[in-house]
N, C-alpha and C positions, 0 to 999 in steps of 0.2 A: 671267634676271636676271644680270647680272656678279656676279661674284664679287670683292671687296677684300676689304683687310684687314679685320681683326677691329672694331677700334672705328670705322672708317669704316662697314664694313658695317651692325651695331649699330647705330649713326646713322643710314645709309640704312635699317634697316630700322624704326626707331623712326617717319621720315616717311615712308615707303609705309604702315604701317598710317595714319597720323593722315589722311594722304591717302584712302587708301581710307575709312573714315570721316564723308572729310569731301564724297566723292563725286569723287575726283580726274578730270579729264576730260584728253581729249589731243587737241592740234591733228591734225585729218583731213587728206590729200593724196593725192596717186599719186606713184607710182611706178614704172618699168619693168625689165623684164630682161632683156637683149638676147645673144644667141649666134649664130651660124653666120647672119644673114642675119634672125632671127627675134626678133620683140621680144612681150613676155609686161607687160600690165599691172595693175596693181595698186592698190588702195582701200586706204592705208596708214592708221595712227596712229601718229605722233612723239612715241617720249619720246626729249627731246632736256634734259632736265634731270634730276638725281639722283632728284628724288622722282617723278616718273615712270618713271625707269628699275629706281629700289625693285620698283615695283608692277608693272609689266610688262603681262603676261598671266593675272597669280593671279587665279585664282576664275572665270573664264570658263569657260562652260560649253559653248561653237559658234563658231565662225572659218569663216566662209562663204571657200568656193574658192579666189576670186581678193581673199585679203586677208588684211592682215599689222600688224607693228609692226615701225617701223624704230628703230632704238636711234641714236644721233648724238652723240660723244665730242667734245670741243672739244682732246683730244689722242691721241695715238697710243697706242693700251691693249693688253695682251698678256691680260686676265684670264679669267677664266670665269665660265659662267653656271651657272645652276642651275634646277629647277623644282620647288623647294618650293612647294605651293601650284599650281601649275597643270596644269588637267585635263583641257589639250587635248594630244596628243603632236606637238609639234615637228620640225619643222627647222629649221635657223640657217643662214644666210648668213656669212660674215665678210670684210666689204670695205673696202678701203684709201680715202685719201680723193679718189681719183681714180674711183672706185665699181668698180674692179675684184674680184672674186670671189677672194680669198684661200682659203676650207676651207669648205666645207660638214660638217654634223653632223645627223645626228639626234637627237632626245631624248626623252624619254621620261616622263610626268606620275610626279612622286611628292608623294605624300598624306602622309607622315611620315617623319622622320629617321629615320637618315641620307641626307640624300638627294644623288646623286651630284654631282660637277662634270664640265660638259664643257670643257674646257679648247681652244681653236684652237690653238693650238701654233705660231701667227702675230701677228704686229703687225699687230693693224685698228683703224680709227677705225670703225668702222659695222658692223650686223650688223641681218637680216633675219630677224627669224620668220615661219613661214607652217604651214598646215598640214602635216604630215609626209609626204614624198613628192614635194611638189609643185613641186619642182626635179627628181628624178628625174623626173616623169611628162612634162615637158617636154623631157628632153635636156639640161639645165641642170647645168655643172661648175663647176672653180674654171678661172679665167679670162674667165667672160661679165663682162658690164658694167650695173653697177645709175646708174638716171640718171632723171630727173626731177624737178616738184612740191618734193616732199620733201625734196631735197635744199639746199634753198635755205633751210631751215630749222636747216642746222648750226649750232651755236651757236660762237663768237666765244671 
């Protein structure tokens, strides 16, 4: 989940829970990931809107293999995320809006505060969850190139 300021947070977190609640869904797609010659696909969910991107990945329990959540900024954000609330251990993408691979990160589930921030230390519009490893296990740096589906779904 990014990370903002305090009373924006607050507010986004006010509507991830009411979301969550009220059974918030999130448009499905693919997406690829492409390096040295080699392209890696993927069975996405876009939050591509605040109360979507509140809620993330909390409370899931399994993230099958080849499959993620794409995040989709309609400007250029430097923030961080966080995984208060979720139980699956991550990795993150963080990619420009040309779908280039800025930083990747691992992360790590926390069940109660304080729980850490991981900050990219880059300007992305875009950022990719998936199971943790699973850019490692492919070869996958900063520099591949994230493209498809899902992409078409940035918000304006």
């Amino acid at each position: 989940m990014p990370l903002l300021p305090l009373a924006r947070w607050l507010a986004l977190l006010s509507l991830g829970l009411v979301a969550l609640a009220q059974g918030l869904s999130f448009p499905k797609s693919t997406l690829y990931v492409e390096q040295g010659g080699r392209r890696y696909t993927l069975k996405v969910e876009v939050a591509d809107t605040p109360e979507r991107q509140a809620q993330g990945l909390m409370f899931r329990k399994t993230l099958g293999e080849d499959e993620g959540m794409v995040f989709l900024f309609p400007t250029p954000t430097a923030g961080g995320f966080w995984m208060k609330n979720t139980l699956i251990p991550l990795s993150i993408a963080f990619f420009d809006r040309q779908g280039q691979i800025l930083r990747i990160l691992d992360m790590e589930p926390c069940r109660k505060d304080p729980c850490p921030v991981y900050y990219p230390g880059v300007v992305y519009q875009g950022a990719l969850e998936v199971n943790q490893g699973w850019f490692q296990r492919r070869g996958l740096t900063p520099g591949a190139r994230v493209g498809g589906e899902a992409l078409k779904l940035w918000p304006k």
